[in-house]
Structure formats: structure tokens, C-alpha cells
C-alpha positions as CSV (number, residue, x, y, z in Angstrom):
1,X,-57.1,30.6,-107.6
2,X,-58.2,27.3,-107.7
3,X,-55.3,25.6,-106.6
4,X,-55.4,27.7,-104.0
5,X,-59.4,26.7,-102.9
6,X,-58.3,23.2,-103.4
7,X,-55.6,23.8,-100.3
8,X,-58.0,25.6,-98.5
9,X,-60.7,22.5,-98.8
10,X,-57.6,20.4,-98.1
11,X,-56.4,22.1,-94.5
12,X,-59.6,24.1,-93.6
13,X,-62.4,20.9,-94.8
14,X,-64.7,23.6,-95.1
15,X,-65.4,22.6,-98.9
16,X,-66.3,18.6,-99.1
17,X,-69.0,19.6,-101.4
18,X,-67.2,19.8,-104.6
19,X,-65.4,16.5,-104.3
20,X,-67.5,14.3,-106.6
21,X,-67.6,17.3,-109.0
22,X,-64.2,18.4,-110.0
23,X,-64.7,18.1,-114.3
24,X,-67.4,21.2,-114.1
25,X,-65.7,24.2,-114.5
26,X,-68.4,26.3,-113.8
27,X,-69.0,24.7,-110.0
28,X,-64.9,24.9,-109.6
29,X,-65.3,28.3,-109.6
30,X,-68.3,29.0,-107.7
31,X,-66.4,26.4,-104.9
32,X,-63.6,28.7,-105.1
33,X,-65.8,31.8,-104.7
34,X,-67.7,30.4,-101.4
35,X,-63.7,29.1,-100.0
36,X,-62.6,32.8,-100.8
37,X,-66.0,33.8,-98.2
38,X,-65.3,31.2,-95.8
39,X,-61.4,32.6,-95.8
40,X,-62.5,35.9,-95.3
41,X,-65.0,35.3,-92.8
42,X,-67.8,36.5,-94.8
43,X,-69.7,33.5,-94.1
44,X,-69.7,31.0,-90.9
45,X,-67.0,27.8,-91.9
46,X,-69.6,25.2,-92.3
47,X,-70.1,26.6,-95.6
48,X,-72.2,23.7,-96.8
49,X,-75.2,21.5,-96.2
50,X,-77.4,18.3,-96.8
51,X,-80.8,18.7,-98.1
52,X,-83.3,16.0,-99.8
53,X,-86.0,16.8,-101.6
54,X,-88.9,13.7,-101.9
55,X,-91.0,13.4,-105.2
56,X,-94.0,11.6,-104.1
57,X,-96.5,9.3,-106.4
58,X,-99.1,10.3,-103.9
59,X,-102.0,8.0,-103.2
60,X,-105.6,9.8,-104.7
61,X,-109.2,9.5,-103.5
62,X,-111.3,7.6,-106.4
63,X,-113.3,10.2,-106.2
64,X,-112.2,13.6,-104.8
65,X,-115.7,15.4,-105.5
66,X,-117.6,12.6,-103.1
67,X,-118.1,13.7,-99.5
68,X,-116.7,11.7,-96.8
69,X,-116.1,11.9,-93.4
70,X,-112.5,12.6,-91.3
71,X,-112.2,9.4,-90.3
72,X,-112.4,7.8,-94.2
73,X,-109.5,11.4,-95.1
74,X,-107.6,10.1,-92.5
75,X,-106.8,6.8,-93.6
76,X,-106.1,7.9,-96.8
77,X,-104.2,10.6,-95.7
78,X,-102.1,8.1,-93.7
79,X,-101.1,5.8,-96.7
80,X,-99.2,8.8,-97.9
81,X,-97.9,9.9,-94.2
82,X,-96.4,6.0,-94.2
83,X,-94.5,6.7,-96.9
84,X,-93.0,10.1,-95.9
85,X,-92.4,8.5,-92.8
86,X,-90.3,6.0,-94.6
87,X,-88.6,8.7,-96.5
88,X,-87.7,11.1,-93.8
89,X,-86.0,8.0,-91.7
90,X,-84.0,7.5,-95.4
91,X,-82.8,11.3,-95.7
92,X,-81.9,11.7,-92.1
93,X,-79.6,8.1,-92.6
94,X,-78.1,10.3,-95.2
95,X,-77.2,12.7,-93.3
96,X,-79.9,15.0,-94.4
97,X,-80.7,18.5,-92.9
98,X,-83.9,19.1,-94.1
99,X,-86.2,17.4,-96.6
100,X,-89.0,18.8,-98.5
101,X,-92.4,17.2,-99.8
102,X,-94.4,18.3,-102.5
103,X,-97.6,20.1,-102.7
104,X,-100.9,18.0,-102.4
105,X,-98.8,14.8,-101.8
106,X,-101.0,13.9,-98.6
107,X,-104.7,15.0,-99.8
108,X,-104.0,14.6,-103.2
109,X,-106.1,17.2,-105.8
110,X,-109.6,18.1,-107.4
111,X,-111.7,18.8,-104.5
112,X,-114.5,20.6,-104.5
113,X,-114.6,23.5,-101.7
114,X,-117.0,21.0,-99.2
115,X,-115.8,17.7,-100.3
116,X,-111.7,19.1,-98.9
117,X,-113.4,19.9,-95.6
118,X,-112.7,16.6,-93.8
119,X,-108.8,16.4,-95.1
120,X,-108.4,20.0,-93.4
121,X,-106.1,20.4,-90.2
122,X,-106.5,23.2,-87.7
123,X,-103.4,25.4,-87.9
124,X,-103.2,28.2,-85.4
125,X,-101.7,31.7,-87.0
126,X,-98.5,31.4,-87.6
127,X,-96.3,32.9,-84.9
128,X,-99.6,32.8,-82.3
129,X,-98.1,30.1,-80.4
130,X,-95.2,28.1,-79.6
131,X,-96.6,24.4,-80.3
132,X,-94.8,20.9,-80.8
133,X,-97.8,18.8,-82.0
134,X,-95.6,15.9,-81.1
135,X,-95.8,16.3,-77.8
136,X,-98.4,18.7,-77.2
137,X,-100.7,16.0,-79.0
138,X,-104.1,17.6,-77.1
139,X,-103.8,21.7,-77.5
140,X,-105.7,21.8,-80.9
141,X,-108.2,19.6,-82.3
142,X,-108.2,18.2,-86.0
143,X,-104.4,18.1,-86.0
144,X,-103.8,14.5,-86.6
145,X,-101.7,15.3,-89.4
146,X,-99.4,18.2,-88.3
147,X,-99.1,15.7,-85.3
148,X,-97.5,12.8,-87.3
149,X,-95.6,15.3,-89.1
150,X,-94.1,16.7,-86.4
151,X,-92.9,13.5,-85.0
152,X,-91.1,12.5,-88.0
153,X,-89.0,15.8,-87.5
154,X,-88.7,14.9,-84.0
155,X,-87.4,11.5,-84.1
156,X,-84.9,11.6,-87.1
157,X,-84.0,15.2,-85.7
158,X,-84.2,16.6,-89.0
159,X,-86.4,20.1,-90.4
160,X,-89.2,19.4,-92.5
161,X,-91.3,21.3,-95.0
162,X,-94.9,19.5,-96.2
163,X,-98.1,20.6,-98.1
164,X,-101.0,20.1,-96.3
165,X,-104.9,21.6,-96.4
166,X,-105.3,23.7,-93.6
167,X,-108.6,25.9,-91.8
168,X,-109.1,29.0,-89.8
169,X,-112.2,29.9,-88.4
170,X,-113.2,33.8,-89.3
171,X,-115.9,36.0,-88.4
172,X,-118.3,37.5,-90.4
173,X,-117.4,40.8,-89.4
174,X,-113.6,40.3,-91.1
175,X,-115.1,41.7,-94.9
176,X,-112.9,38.6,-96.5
177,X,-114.5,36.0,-94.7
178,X,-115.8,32.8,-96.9
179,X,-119.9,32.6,-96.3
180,X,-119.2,29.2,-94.4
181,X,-117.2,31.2,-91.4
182,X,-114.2,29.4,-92.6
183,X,-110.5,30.3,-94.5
184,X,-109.5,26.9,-96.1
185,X,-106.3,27.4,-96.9
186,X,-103.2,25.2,-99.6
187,X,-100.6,25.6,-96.3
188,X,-96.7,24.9,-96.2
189,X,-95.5,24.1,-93.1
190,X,-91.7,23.5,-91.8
191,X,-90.8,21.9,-88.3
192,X,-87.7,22.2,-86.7
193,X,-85.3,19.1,-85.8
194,X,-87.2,19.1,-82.5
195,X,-90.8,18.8,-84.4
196,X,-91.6,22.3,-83.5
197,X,-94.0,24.3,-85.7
198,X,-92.0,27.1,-86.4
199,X,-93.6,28.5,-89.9
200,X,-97.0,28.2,-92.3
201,X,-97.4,29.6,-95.6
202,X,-100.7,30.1,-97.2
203,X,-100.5,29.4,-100.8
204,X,-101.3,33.1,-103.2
205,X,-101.7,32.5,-106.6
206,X,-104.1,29.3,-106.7
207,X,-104.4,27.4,-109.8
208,X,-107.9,26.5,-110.2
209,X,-107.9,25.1,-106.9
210,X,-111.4,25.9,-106.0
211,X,-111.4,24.1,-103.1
212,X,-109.3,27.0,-101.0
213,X,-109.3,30.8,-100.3
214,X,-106.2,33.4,-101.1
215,X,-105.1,34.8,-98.6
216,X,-105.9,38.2,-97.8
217,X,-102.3,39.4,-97.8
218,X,-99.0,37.9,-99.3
219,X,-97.5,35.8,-96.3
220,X,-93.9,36.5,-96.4
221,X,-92.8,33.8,-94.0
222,X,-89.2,32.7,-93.4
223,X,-87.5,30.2,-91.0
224,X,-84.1,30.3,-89.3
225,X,-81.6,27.2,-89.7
226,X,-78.6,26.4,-87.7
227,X,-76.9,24.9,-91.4
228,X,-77.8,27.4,-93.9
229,X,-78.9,30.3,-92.0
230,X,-82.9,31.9,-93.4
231,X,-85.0,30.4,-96.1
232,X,-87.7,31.3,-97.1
233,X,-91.2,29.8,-99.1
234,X,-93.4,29.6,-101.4
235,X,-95.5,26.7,-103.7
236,X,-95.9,26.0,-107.2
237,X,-97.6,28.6,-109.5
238,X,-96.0,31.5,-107.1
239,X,-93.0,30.8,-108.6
240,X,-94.2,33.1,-111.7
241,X,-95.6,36.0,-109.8
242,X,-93.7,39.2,-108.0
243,X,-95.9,38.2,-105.2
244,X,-94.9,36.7,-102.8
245,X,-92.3,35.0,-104.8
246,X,-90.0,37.7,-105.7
247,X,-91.0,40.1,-103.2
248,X,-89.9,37.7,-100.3
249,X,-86.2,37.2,-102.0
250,X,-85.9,41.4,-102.8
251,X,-87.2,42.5,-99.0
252,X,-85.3,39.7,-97.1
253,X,-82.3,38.7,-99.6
254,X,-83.0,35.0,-98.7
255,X,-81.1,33.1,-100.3
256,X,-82.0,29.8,-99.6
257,X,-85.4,28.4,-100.9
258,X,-88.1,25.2,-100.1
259,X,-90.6,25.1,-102.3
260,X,-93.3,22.1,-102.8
261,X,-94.8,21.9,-105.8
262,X,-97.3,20.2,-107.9
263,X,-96.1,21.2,-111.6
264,X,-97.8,20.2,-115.0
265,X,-94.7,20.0,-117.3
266,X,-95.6,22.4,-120.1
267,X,-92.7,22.2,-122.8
268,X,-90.8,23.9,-124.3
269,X,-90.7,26.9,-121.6
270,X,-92.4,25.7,-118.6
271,X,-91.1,22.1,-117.7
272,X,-90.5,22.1,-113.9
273,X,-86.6,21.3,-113.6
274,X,-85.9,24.1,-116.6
275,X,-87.3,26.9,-114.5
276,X,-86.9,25.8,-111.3
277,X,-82.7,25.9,-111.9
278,X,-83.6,29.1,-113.8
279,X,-85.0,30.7,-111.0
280,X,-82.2,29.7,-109.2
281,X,-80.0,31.2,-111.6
282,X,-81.5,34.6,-112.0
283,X,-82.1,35.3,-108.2
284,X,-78.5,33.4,-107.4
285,X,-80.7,31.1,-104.7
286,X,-80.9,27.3,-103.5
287,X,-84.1,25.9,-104.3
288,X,-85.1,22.8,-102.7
289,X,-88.1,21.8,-105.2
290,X,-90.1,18.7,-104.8
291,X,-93.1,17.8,-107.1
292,X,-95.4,15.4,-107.5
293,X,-95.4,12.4,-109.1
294,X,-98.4,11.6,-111.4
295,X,-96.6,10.6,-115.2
296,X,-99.9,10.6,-116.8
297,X,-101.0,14.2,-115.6
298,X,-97.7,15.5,-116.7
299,X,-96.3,16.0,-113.2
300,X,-92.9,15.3,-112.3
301,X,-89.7,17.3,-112.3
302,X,-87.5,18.0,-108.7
303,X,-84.3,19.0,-107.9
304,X,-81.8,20.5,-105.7
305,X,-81.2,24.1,-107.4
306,X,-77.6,26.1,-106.8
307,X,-77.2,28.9,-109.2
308,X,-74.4,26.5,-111.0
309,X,-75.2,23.2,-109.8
310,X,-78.4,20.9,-109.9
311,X,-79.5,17.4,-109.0
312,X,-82.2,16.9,-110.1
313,X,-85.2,13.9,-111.1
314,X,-87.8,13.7,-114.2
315,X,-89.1,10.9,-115.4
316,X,-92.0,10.4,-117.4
317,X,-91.5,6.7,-117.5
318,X,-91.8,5.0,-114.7
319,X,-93.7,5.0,-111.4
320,X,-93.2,5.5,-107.9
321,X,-91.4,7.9,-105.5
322,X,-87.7,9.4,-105.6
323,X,-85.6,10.9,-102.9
324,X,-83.0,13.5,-103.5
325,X,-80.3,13.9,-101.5
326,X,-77.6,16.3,-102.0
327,X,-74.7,19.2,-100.5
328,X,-75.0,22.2,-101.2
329,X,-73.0,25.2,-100.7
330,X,-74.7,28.2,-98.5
331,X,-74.8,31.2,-100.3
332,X,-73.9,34.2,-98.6
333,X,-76.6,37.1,-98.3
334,X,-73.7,39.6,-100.0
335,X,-73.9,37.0,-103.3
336,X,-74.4,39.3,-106.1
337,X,-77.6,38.0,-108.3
338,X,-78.0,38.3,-111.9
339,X,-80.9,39.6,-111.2
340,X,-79.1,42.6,-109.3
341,X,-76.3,42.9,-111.7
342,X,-79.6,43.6,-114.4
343,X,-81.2,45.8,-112.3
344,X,-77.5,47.4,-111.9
345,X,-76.8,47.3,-116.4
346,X,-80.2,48.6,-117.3
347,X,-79.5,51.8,-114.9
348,X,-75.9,52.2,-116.4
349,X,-76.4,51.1,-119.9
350,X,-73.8,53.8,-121.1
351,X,-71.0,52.3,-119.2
352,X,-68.0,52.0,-121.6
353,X,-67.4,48.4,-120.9
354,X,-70.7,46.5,-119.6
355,X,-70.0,43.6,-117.3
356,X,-71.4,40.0,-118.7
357,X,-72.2,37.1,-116.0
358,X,-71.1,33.5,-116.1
359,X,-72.8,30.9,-114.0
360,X,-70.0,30.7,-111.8
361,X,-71.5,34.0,-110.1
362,X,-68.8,36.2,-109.8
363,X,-66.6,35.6,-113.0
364,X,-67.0,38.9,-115.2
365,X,-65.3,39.3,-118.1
366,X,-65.9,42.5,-120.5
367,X,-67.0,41.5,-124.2
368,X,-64.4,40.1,-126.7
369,X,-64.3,40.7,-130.4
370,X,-67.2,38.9,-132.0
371,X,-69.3,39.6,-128.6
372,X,-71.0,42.9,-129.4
373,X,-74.4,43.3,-129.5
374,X,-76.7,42.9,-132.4
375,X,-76.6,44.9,-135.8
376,X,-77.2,43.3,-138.8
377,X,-78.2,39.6,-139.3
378,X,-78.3,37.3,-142.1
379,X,-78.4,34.0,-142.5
380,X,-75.0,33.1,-144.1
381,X,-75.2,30.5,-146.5
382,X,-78.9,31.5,-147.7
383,X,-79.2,34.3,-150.6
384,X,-82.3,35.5,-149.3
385,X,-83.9,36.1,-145.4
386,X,-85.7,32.9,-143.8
387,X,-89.5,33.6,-144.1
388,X,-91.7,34.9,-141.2
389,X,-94.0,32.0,-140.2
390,X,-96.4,32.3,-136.7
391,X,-97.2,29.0,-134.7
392,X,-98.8,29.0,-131.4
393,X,-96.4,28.0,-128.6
394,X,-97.5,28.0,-124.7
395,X,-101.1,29.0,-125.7
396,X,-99.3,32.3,-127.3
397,X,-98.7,32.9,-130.5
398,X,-95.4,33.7,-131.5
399,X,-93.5,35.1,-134.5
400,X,-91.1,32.7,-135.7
401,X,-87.7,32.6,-138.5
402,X,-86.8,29.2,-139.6
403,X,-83.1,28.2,-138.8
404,X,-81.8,26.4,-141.4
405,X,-77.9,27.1,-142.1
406,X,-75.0,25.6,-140.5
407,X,-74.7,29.1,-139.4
408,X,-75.9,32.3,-139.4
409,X,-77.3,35.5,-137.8
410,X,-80.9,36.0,-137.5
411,X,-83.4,38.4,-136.5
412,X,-87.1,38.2,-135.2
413,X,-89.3,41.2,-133.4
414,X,-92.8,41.5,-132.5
415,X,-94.1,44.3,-130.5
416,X,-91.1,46.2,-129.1
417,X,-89.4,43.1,-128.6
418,X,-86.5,42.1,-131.1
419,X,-84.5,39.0,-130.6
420,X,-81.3,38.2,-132.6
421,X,-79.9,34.9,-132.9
422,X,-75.8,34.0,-133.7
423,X,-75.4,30.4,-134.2
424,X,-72.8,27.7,-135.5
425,X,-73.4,23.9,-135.6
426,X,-70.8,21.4,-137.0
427,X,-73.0,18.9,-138.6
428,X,-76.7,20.0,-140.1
429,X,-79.2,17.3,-138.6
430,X,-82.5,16.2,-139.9
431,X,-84.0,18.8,-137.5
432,X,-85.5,22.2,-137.9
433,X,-85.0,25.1,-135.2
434,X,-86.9,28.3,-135.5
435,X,-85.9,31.2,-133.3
436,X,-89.0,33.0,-131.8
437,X,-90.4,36.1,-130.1
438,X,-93.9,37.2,-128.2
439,X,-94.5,40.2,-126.4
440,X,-97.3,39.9,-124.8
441,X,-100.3,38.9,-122.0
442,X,-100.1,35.8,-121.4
443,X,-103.8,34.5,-120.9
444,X,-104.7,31.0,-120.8
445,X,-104.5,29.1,-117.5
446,X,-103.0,32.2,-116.0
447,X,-102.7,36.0,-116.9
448,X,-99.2,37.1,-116.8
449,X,-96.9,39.2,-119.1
450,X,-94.6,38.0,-121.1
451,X,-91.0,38.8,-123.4
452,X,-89.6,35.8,-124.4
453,X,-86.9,34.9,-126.8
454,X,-86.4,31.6,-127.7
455,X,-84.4,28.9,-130.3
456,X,-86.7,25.8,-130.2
457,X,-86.2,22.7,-131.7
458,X,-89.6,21.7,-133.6
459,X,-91.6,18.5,-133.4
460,X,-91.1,17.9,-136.9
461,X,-90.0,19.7,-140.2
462,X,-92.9,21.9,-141.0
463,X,-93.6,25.1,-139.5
464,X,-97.0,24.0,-138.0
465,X,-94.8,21.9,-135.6
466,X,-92.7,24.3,-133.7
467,X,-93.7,25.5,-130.9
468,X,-94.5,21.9,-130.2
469,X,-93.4,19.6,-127.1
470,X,-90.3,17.8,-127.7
471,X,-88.1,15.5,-125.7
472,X,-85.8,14.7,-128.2
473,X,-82.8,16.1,-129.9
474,X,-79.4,15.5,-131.6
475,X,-78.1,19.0,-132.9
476,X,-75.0,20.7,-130.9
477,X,-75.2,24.2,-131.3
478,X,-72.9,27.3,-130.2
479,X,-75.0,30.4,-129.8
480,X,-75.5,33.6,-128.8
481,X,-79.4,34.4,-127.9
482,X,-79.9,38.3,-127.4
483,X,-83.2,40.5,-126.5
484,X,-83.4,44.2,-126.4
485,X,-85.6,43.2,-122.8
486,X,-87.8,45.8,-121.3
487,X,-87.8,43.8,-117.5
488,X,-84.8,43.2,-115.6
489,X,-86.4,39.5,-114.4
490,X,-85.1,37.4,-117.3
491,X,-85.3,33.6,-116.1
492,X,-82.4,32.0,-118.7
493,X,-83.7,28.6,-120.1
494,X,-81.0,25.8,-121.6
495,X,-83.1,22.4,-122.0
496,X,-81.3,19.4,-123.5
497,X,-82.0,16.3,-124.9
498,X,-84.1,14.0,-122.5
499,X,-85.0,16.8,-120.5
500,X,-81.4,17.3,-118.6
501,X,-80.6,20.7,-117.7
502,X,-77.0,22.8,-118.9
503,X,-75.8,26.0,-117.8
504,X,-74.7,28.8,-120.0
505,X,-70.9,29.9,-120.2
506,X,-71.9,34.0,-120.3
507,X,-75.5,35.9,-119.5
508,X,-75.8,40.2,-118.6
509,X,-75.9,43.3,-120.4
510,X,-74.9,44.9,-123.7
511,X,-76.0,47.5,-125.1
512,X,-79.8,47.8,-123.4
513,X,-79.8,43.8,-125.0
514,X,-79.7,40.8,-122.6
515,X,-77.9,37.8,-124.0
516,X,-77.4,34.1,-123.3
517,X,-74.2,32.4,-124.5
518,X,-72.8,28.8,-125.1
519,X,-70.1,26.9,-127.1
520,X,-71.6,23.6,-127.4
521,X,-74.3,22.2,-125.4
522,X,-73.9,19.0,-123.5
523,X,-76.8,16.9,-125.2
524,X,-78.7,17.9,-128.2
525,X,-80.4,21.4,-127.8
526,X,-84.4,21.1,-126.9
527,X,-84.4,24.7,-126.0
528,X,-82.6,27.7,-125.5
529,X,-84.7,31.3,-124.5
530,X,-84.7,34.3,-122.4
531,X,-87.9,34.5,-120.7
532,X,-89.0,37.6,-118.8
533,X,-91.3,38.6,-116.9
534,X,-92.8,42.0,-117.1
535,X,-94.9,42.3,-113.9
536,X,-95.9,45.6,-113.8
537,X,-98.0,44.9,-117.0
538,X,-100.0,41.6,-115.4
């Protein structure tokens, strides 16, 4: 089969993508999955496109809270537009399609709802009116920046999402209507390669941004490509939430995803490029992710997401902006998600041979001998169980085992959430791992429900310290992670050393238990989970 996508690449040139990547196994198949659609005809032939993604070190007010006037926002406003200006003409020199900024990288953060008021551009509602503020400089006032946006799309003849605060007049008589007569709005918008305006997305789940309103209803808002077909949007914190986030992918099966962002890396479950390519790999999408740059607030982490492929950027060291650029395959809209396959197993959990998933998308392989799911554990090695210890982890607090063999199987439950753990690692390390499990409400900065399952390196070799952030790690581990998971939406972590992403070889169904598996990890193991997301009881 592969030699035979190789020939088709070869005589057809429909494939160039895979060409600097021909040692991962993983992307040789799912190149060999999108040749078998491009032979088919299930997709168009230009199977493949260039996107960048920019993470910008955006340039702040002193002192968001003051009040100033538009003339004073401009300016600074237009220190950052220089540099996307600068960045766009880069992409497009690349070759790029589209290119993606992050969330707040031209107002910057931590307004207060009056001191915002003189960054804000007038947007009209999306889909009112055809408008190129490029060349239609006059038809709304107070769009000096959707203007110079638009004419970077224009002249480098590329699309372009940005982040930008937006307002709407409203009357009193609309019963959601802020007491100042105003909607101020966190906005994405895109602009086609002629620096038309052809979508807006009002940000829904705010993260203490008290500065703008949620919008009255989800916006489910999707633009059309001549490259890759739909994609749809969102920004930052949605990405946690049914709505709009998962909604919008279920009701239009988009498939391809922008999504600015301006993400506090919260280790070890929540750093930006570990569930941004997790998101990619349960709902089997392209995410184009760019977040901000700001080292000492945490905030970096973008990439260019396939379901088995990333390129991706996080540095904590260093300052500055970085540009992405990368192909990418376009994935059909009849690409079979994890995520459906899940919803599929946990309907037919009596099937007599359950289907597992590799990250290659459309390998399946029914479980082998030493693959069945769960029974008894024990830690081999060890006379007695590992001790129960708790340790608060992500603000929750979890219910941990210690992992302490060279191998072993081991067990953990809390609430009606059991994990189960099957590990081997050549050499035992100075480290300690502890496997560990909440089932829960989630409830600081956010409310959201929770079923994780998660090996976690600690931060040192007490209990106390797991659950802590760590960067660092030297142990290679084969394991099998599995959770008897009560939501279908299980985003699968695998966080290595130096925060660098690998994929697993096998994910699905056995048995009502989800499981995550991997021979050896590429760099020492930082974290390995299930995390699921149980909407219903937010």
C-alpha cells in the first residue's frame, strides 16, 4: 500500500506533503490514506495546503486600566499591526495560504470594560454586508484597524484570520443590551485573498475578560477556501466547552480549524501544544493555533495540528515572535474521527471484536494477546500494593498510586472512574511516576466536568510533588493507560520531555474502557492521560 502511494505521489504529484517526512510511520500512512481519496475521487487532487500560524510577543499598554483616547489606542495598536504586516508579506513569500494571529495580539489584555472602549472597531453583523475595508476605506467609521488588516490580505493575496476588540451599538429594548447601549465584543475575523470581510466570531466562554460581553447566542461561523474547502472558528478557552467549540465541528463536520489564542500553559494537562494536537486528534481536524507570546505570563505554545502530524513552537526561553509555516494534508469531510468511532464503541460495546484506533486514522486492528482490557493489577516486583496518596493537581485533587517497579499493573478509582495502568521501562530512573484519577467539577478559573486518567512524572520524589509542573524527564516507558470513561470526548495527552509532543501507536474501545497505547516514547515521558470531558454535567 505504501509503495503504491509513493507511485501515486510520484505520477499524480498530488502528495508533496510527505516528502520531508518519510521516517514517521504514522504520517506514511495517513499520506497513503488521503492518496487512496485523491485516487478515488473522494477529495479534489490538490489534496494539500500551506498554512502559517504567527505567535506574537505583542506590544502592551503600561497601563491597560488608564483611559486614553483613539488616537493614543491607535498608535499602539499600530506597533503590533507593523509587525503582522511584516509577517504576512513573510508567509505569503512562503507560499502561504492563510495565516493566523493570536488572540489579544493588537490590544493586548486587562482592560477594564471603559478603558477597552477606544481600542474597539466597528464591525457590521456578520453576513449584513459585503465590505472590503481596503477599498471601501469610508463606509464605517472606527475601522482603522479592520482597514489595515484587510489590506495586508489584499496585497500578499493571502486569507487571514486576527483577534481584534470589536462594538455594536444595541437598543435598550433588545433585553441583553449592556447599560452603556453597547455590545463590546473579543471578535475573530478572516479576510479573503482579496481583503474581503467574509466572517466574525464573537468570542463565548470569556476568561475573566471583563472588559467584553458574551454573546447572546453561540456564533457558529464558518468560511469557504478555494485550498482546503470550510473551516471553521473559535478562540482560546472555547476550546474546552461543547459550545461553540464542539457543536460547530458535530453540525457542520468541519474539518479544518483557525483558532487564535491567548493560552496560560497550565502543566501537566493543560499546556497549549498538548491539547491543541489532542483536539486535533480526537475530532480528526487541522488546527491552525497561534498564541501569544508573553514567557513570563506563561503564554506560549502554537502549532499546525493534523490528527498525526504537528509543527509546532514553545518556548519559554526566549523572546520575540515566531512564524509557522507548514503543508498540510486536507482532510476529507467522510474522515472517520475518534471521536465518532467512540460515539460508534460505546453504542456497540458487545461487539465480539471492538475496533482500536491508531493515529494514522484509518488503521484498525482488533486486540492481540496481552491487549485485553483490565482485570486484575499488581505491581510485579512489589509484595504488597503501592499506597493510596492524594495531591492536588490542576486545582483538583486527585487520588494517586505511586509507580515504582520496572513494571507492573496498577489500579486507581475515585468516583465511578477507575483507571488501570500496564507499564514496562528498561532502566528504573531517579524519577517517581504516580498514576492518577478525578472524577469530578472542575471549579477554579472555570467550571467544567472532568474524568481524567493520567501517568505523571512528579516534580520530585515525595508524594507532595506530583501533580506538580514539570518540564523535564528521562524515563522511556511502554504503556497501556485505560479508563472505564463515562463521555465519549476523551482528548488523548502524550507530553514529552521539553514540552515536545508524540502520538500514540493504538487509542478506542474495549470492553466499555478507553485506552491509550505506546511502545516507547520518543523523549522521556512528562505525561501520559485520557482526559474527558463530560459536558452534560458542567
Amino acid at each position: 500500500m505504501y509503495c503504491n502511494c509513493m507511485l501515486v505521489i510520484l505520477l499524480r504529484n498530488t502528495c508533496r506533503f510527505m516528502a520531508h517526512n518519510m521516517v514517521d510511520l504514522c504520517w506514511k500512512l495517513s499520506v497513503c490514506f488521503f492518496c487512496y481519496q485523491v485516487v478515488s475521487g473522494r477529495v479534489k487532487e490538490e489534496a494539500h495546503y500551506v498554512a502559517a500560524v504567527y505567535e506574537h510577543e505583542s506590544i502592551l499598554s503600561p497601563n491597560p486600566t488608564a483611559l486614553t483616547d483613539r488616537q493614543s489606542a491607535l498608535e499602539l495598536m499600530g506597533r503590533n499591526l507593523d509587525i503582522y504586516d511584516q509577517q504576512v508579506a513573510a508567509a505569503a513569500r512562503q507560499g502561504a495560504q492563510i495565516i493566523v494571529f493570536p488572540e489579544d495580539g493588537i490590544h493586548g489584555f486587562n482592560f477594564t470594560r471603559r478603558s477597552i472602549y477606544p481600542y474597539l472597531d466597528f464591525v457590521p453583523h456578520s453576513g449584513s454586508v459585503k465590505w472590503n475595508p481596503c477599498r471601501e476605506k469610508y463606509l464605517f467609521s472606527d475601522t482603522e484597524v479592520l482597514q489595515r488588516l484587510s489590506c495586508m490580505a489584499l496585497k500578499n493575496k493571502i486569507f487571514l484570520v486576527a483577534n481584534l476588540g470589536t462594538k455594536q451599538p444595541c437598543e435598550h429594548t433588545d433585553p441583553h443590551c449592556p447599560r452603556d447601549g453597547r455590545y463590546q465584543f473579543n471578535t475573530n475575523v478572516v479576510f479573503d485573498d482579496s481583503g474581503t470581510l467574509v466572517a466574525t466570531y464573537r468570542k463565548h466562554n470569556l476568561y475573566f475578560e471583563y472588559a467584553f460581553d458574551t454573546p447572546p447566542e453561540p456564533d457558529y461561523k464558518l468560511f469557504d477556501t478555494p485550498f482546503a474547502g470550510k473551516f471553521g472558528m473559535f478562540t482560546c478557552f472555547d476550546i474546552l466547552f461543547f459550545e461553540p467549540a464542539v457543536n460547530l465541528i458535530r453540525q457542520y463536520n468541519v474539518k479544518q480549524i483557525v483558532y487564535p489564542t491567548a493560552w496560560m500553559n497550565q502543566l501537566p494537562l493543560l499546556s497549549a501544544v498538548e491539547f491543541q494536537q489532542a483536539f486535533a486528534t480526537a475530532f480528526g481536524v487541522n488546527i491552525l493555533a497561534a498564541n501569544i507570546h508573553h514567557p513570563a505570563l506563561g503564554m506560549t505554545g502554537s502549532g499546525i495540528y493534523t490528527p498525526v502530524k504537528s509543527f509546532i513552537y514553545h518556548n519559554m526561553e526566549s523572546y520575540g515572535g515566531k512564524l509557522i509555516v507548514a503543508e498540510i494534508p486536507v482532510i476529507s469531510t467522510d474522515y472517520q474521527t475518534n471521536l465518532e468511532r467512540n460515539e460508534r464503541f460505546r453504542e456497540n460495546v458487545h461487539h465480539s471484536c471492538t475496533t482500536s484506533t491508531s493515529t494514522s486514522g484509518d488503521d484498525q486492528v482488533c486486540f492481540t494477546e496481552g491487549q485485553e482490557a483490565p482485570g486484575k493489577v499488581s505491581e510485579k516486583g512489589n509484595e504488597q500494593s503501592p499506597p493510596l496518596f492524594y495531591a492536588e493537581m490542576m486545582y483538583d485533587n486527585f487520588t494517586f498510586v505511586p509507580v515504582w517497579a520496572e513494571k507492573g499493573e496498577l489500579q486507581v478509582c475515585a468516583n465511578t472512574l477507575c483507571c488501570y495502568l500496564n507499564y514496562k521501562r528498561d532502566v528504573l530512573t531517579d524519577e517517581l511516576y504516580a498514576l492518577g484519577v478525578f472524577d469530578g467539577l472542575h471549579t477554579v478559573n472555570g467550571i467544567y466536568y472532568v474524568q481524567a486518567c493520567a501517568l505523571v512524572k512528579c516534580g520530585g520524589l515525595s508524594f507532595s510533588t506530583c501533580g506538580q509542573e514539570v518540564t523535564q524527564a528521562t524515563a522511556l516507558i511502554d504503556f497501556q493507560l485505560w479508563g472505564n470513561m463515562s463521555t465519549p470526548y476523551i482528548f488523548p495527552l502524550l507530553l514529552t520531555s521539553g514540552i515536545t509532543l508524540d502520538f500514540a501507536d493504538h487509542m478506542g474501545w474495549k470492553n466499555n474502557h478507553y485506552f491509550l497505547s505506546k511502545n516507547r516514547t520518543s523523549n522521556g515521558l512528562l505525561t501520559a492521560a485520557l482526559y474527558g470531558r463530560w459536558y452534560e454535567k458542567d
